[in-house]
N, C-alpha and C positions, 0 to 999 in steps of 0.2 A: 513390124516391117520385114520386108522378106531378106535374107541373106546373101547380096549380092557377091560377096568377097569370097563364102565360104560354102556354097550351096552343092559346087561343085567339086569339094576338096573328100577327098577318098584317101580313109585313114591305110598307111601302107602296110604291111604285112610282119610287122616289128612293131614297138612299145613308140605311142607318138606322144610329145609331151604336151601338147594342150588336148586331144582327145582320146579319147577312151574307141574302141573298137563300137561301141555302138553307134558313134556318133556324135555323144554328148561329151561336153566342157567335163575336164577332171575336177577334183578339186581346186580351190585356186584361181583356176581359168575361165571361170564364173563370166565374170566383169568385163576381161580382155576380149571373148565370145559376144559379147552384147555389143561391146561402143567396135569392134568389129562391121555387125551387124548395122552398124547405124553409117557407116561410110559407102556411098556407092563408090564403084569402080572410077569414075571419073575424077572422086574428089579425090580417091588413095592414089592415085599416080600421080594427082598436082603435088601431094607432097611429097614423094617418092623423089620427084623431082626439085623442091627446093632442097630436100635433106641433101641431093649431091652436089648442088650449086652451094650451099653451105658448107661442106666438107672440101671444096674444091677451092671454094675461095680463103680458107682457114690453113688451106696446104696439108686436110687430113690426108694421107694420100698413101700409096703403096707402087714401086714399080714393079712392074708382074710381067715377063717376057720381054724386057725393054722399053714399055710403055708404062705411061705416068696417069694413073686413073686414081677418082676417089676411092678410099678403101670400102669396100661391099660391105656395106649396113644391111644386114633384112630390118624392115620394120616390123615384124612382128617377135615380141621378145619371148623369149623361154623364161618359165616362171617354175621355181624352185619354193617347195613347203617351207616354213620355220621348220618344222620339225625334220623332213630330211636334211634340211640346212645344217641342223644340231650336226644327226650323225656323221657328213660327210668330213665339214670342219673336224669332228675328234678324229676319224682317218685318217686325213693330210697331218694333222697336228701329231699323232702318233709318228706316222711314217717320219716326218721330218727329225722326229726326236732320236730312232733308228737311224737316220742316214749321217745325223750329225755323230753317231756315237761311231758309227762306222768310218769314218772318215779322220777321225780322233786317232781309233784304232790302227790306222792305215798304216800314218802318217809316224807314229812312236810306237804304243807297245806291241801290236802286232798279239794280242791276245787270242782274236777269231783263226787267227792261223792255226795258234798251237793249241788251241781245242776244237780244231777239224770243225768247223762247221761250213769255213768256206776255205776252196782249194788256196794254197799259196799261190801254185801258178796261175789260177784261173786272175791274178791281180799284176802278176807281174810281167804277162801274157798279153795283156788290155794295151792294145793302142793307144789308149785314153790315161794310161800313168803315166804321173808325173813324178821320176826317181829326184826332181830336184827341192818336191817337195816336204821331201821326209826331213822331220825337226823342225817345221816352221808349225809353232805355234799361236795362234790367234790372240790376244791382249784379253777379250773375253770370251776365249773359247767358242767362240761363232765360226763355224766356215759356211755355212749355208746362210745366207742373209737375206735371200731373193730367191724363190725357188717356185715352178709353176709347173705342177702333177697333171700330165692327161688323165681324166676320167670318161670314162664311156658305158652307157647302159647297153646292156642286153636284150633280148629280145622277151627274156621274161622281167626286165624292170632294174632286174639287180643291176650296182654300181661295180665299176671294176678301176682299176690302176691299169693304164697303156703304156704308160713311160714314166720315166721321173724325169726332169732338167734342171740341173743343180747348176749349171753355168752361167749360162747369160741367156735367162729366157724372156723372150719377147712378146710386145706385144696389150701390156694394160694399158697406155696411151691411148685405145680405143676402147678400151673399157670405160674410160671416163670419158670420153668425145662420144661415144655411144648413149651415154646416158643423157650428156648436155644436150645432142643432137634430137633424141627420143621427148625429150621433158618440151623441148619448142613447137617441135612439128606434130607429134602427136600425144599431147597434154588430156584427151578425153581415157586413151588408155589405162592411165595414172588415177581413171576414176574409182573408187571403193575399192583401191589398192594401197595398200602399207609397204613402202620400199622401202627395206635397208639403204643407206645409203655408201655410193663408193668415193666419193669426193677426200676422203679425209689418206687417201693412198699417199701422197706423197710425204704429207707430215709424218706417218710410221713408218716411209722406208729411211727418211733425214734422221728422224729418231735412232734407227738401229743402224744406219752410218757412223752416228754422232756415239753411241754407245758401243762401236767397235774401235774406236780411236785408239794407238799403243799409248802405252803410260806414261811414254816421253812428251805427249801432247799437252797442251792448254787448255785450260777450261772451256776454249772457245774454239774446237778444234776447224781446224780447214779442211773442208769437202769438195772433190772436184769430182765431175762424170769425163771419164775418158772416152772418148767415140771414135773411130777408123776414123771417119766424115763424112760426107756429104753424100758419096758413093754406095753407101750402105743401105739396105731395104729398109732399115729399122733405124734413119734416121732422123726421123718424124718425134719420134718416141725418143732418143736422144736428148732434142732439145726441148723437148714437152717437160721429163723428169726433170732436166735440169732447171727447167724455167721455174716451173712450179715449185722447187725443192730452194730456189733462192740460189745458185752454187754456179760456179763456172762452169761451163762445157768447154774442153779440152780436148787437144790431137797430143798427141805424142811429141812434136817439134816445139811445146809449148811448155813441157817438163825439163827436168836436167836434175841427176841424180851429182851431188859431192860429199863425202867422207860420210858415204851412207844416210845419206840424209835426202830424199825429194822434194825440186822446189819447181815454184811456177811463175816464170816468165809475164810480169807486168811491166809498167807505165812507170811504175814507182818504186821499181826491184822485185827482186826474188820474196817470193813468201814462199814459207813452208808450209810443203802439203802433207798433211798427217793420214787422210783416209781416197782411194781413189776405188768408186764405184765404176768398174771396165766393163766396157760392151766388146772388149775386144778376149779373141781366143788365145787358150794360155799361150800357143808356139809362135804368137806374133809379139807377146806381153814386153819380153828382154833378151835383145838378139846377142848379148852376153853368154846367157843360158842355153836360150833354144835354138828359133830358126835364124840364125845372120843375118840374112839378108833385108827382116823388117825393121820397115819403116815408120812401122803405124805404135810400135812399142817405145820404149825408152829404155838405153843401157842403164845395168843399173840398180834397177826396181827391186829387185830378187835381194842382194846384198842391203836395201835399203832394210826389206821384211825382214830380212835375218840380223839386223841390227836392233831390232825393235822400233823403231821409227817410224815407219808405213805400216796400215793395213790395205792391203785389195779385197774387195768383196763383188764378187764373190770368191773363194780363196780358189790358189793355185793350186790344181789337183785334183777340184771335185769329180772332174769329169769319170776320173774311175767308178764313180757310184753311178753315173752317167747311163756306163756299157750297158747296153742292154740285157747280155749275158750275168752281168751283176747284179742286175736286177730282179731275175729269178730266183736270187737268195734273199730278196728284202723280208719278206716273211718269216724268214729263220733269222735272220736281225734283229725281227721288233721281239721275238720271245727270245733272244738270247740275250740280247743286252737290256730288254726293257720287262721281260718278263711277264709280256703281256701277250694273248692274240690277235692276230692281225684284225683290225676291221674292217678293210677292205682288201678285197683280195685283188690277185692280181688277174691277168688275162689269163687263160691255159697257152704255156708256153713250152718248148723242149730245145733242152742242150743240145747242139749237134756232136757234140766231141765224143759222147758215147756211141760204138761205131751198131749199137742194136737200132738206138733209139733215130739216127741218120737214116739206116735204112728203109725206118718205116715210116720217116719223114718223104724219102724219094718216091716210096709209091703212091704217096697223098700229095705229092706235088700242087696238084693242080685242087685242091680243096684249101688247103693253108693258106697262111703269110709266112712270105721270108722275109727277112730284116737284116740290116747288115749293124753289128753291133754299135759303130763307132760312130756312123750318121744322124742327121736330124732334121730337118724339115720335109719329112717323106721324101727324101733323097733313097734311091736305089731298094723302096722298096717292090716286092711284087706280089700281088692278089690271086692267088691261084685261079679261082673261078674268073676273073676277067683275062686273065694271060693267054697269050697264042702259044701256039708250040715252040715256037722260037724263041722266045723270052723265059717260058720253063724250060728250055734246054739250054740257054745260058746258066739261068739261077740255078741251075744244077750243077752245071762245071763248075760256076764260081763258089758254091758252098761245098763239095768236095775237093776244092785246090784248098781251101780255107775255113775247116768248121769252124777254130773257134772265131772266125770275123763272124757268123752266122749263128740267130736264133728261127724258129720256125714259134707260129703261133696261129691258135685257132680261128676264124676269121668271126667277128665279130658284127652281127649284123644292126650297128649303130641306131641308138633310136632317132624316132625323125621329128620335126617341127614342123610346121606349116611355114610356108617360104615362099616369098612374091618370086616370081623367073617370069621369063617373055611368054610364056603358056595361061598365067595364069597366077592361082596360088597352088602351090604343089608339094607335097613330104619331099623334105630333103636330110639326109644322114648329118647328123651334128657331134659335137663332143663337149666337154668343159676341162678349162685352165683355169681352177684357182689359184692364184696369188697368193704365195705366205713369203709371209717377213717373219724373222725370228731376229729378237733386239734382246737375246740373251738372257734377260731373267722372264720374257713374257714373246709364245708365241702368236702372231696378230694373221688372221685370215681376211682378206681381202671380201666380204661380203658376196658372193656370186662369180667373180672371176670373166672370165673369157669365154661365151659359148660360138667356137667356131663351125661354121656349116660349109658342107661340100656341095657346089652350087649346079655341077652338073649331073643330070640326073642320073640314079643309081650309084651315083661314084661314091668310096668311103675314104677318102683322100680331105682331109678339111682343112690341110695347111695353107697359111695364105700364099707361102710358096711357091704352090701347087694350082693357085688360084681361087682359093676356097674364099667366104665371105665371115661375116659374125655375124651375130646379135646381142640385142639387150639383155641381160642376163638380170633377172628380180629375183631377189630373195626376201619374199614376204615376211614381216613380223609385228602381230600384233598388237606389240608393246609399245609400238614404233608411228614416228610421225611421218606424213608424205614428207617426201625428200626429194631433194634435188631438182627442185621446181622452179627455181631463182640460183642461179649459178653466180660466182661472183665475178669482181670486175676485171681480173686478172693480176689486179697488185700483189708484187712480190719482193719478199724480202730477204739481203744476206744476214749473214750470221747467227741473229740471234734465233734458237728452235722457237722459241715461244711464240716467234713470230709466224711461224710457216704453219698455217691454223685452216682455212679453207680457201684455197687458188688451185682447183684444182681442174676447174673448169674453161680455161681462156683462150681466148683467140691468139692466135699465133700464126703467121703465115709464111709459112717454112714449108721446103719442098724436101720430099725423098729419094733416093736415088737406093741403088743395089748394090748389096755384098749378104753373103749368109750367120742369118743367126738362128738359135733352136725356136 
């Protein structure tokens, strides 16, 4: 049958991840290339079409410019080898082991300082520390419990590290509404394919909630997700982890913090809360501490963790590993504290504080990326090659008022997928967010993760932020049973772990609103 879908798709001038330069399916991409081939144009836009009447009426949603739209599914998924799956996983799982040890360091002995590997000021410098954090200690040694690494290929194939978000990173809630969404609407895909499956996300992030708990807790510790509200871009995802994880969803106005201790506002009294999973940022967290004036935090909190009593996870402070500037030393982390070399390298990046290395950044202006270190959702960045003169002569005053807010880096010409748009099917620049959890004695990678695509053409901006879309993200293995082919019914359960087994998939119809997260 002839190729209606893909007859006319012209592989683009970069590394595409279902074809190869000559034309033909990679490995892999076998299968997806065929039951492709078997849908005309007429049938793929009827689904195309229930998949956002589905996602609209479930409340998957995202507000983007002030408008309340399904969040952008491409239907065609990026597909990931077992075998590069191996390697990618041991690099995130390395790096994570680095940043946790970094962060350790930070916070108490302060070892990397005094053997020069990383500046003192370049930590104390960072908009992103937090001095309130020094001496809070984690129950088991976790401060990363949720962590989602940009990875990006290159134009010769290679994998790279773009950022780290050791915060509050956003965003698996359509990883698994993606996958529920792809297995109904287009079930022939899934033919003579072995998916990992990603359903089992929320039982391991409950898990290493539940194994962060202080030692002052119960065998049956209380878990709450704190959210801004309703207000927030990422409050879809809010009450999706909550739903699925069995736990309360919580504002700030719903805690109260007495003789160090946090408790939570019910029907039947105060319970105490042992462990609170925050979507909210550290300077809104306890206006004790940080900023006064929030609303969205609880006084308090801070004096709780330093009692032993609460954990926050993700911990107060990570963001210092955050800085983007910090992040040009992860490398020299993984061999200093781990003793190992890196396995994924990072992008090509440059200090601007060095006043050689700035200069020779200004005359490449317009070939680079500038970055501002302390931002995240492609906020305030600029693309050299697409900027006017007026925007490189802003991001010019602004990174010499401010080197160290600014990294400069080389632009990376993002590989592409194959991507429905109103043209057509067409290469569009994508990236991947895996998912790791670490529950302290075992780190857990999220099978495939987040591949976000930048929907307008040529642009390498993939934040949904920004307006960018996803996709299904496979990670084939042949050890492995089709998966996620029967989602379940949505029953869920509190308290006990044993219980939170597979809900990972259910209908919820909850709306999103805007506020910023990574």
């Amino acid at each position: 049958m002839e190729n209606t879908l893909l007859e006319s798709y012209a592989v683009a001038d970069t590394f595409d991840e279902v074809l190869a330069e000559s034309g033909l399916p990679r490995p892999g991409c076998m299968e997806l290339y065929s039951a492709l081939q078997e849908l005309s144009e007429a049938e793929f836009e009827q689904r195309c079409q229930e998949r956002d009447l589905s996602f609209r009426d479930r409340g998957v949603t995202y507000s983007f410019a002030g408008l309340e739209a399904p969040f952008p599914l491409d239907p065609i998924p990026r597909i990931i080898s077992s075998q590069e799956w191996t390697y990618l996983e041991s690099g995130v799982i390395q790096r994570v082991r680095a940043l946790e040890a970094f962060l350790d360091d930070v916070f108490t002995q302060r070892r990397i300082f005094q053997d020069r590997i990383i500046p003192h000021q370049l930590v104390l410098s960072s908009p992103l520390f937090i001095r309130q954090a020094y001496g809070l200690i984690p129950a088991n040694g976790v401060r990363i419990h949720i962590s989602g690494m940009d990875i990006v290929r290159g134009r010769d194939g290679t994998l790279m590290v773009l950022e780290d978000n050791l915060r509050t990173p956003s965003g698996v809630s359509y990883v698994l509404e993606n996958r529920r969404s792809m297995t109904r609407i287009f079930p022939e895909f899934f033919r003579g394919n072995r998916v990992r499956p990603v359903a089992t996300y929320p039982t391991e992030l409950l898990r290493a909630l539940v194994a962060a708990a202080p030692h002052s807790a119960t065998s049956d510790p209380k878990v709450v997700l704190l959210t801004p509200g309703i207000h927030n871009a990422a409050y879809f995802e809010h009450t999706f982890l909550a739903r699925q994880m069995g736990v309360d969803l919580v504002e700030g106005s719903d805690l109260t913090c007495r003789d160090g201790i946090c408790y939570l506002h019910t029907t039947e009294g105060d319970q105490r809360v042992d462990v609170i999973y925050r979507r909210i940022s550290d300077e809104y967290l306890d206006p004790l501490y940080f900023e006064p004036s929030s609303l969205l935090g609880v006084p308090g909190l801070v004096t709780c963790i330093r009692a032993g009593n609460l954990t926050v996870a993700n911990a107060i402070g990570n963001g210092v590993a955050d800085d983007k500037l910090t992040y040009t030393y992860v490398p020299d982390m993984i061999r200093y504290y781990l003793g190992e070399e890196p396995i994924l390298a990072n992008v090509p990046t440059y200090r601007l504080e060095d006043p050689e290395v700035r200069s020779w950044v200004v005359d490449r202006l317009d070939q680079l990326v500038l970055k501002p270190v302390d931002a995240s959702g492609g906020k305030g960045i600029v693309i050299g090659p697409d900027a006017d003169e007026a925007t490189l002569t802003g991001a010019k005053q602004a990174m010499l008022a401010n080197p160290r807010g600014w990294i400069a880096q080389e632009v990376v010409q993002l590989s592409t997928c194959p991507t429905k748009v109103s043209e057509g099917i067409e290469p569009r620049h994508i990236d991947l967010r895996p998912f790791v959890i670490n529950q302290g004695d075992r780190i857990w990678v999220l099978p495939g993760g987040l591949t976000r695509v930048a929907l307008p053409k040529g642009s390498l901006i993939v934040n949904s932020s920004q307006g960018g879309g996803s996709k299904d993200t496979w990670v084939l293995d042949a050890s492995a049973n089709k998966v996620d082919l029967h989602p379940s019914n949505g029953t869920s359960h509190r308290g006990n772990l044993s219980h939170q087994t597979a809900h990972a998939e259910t209908d919820h119809p909850l709306q999103t609103t805007k506020q910023q997260e990574q």
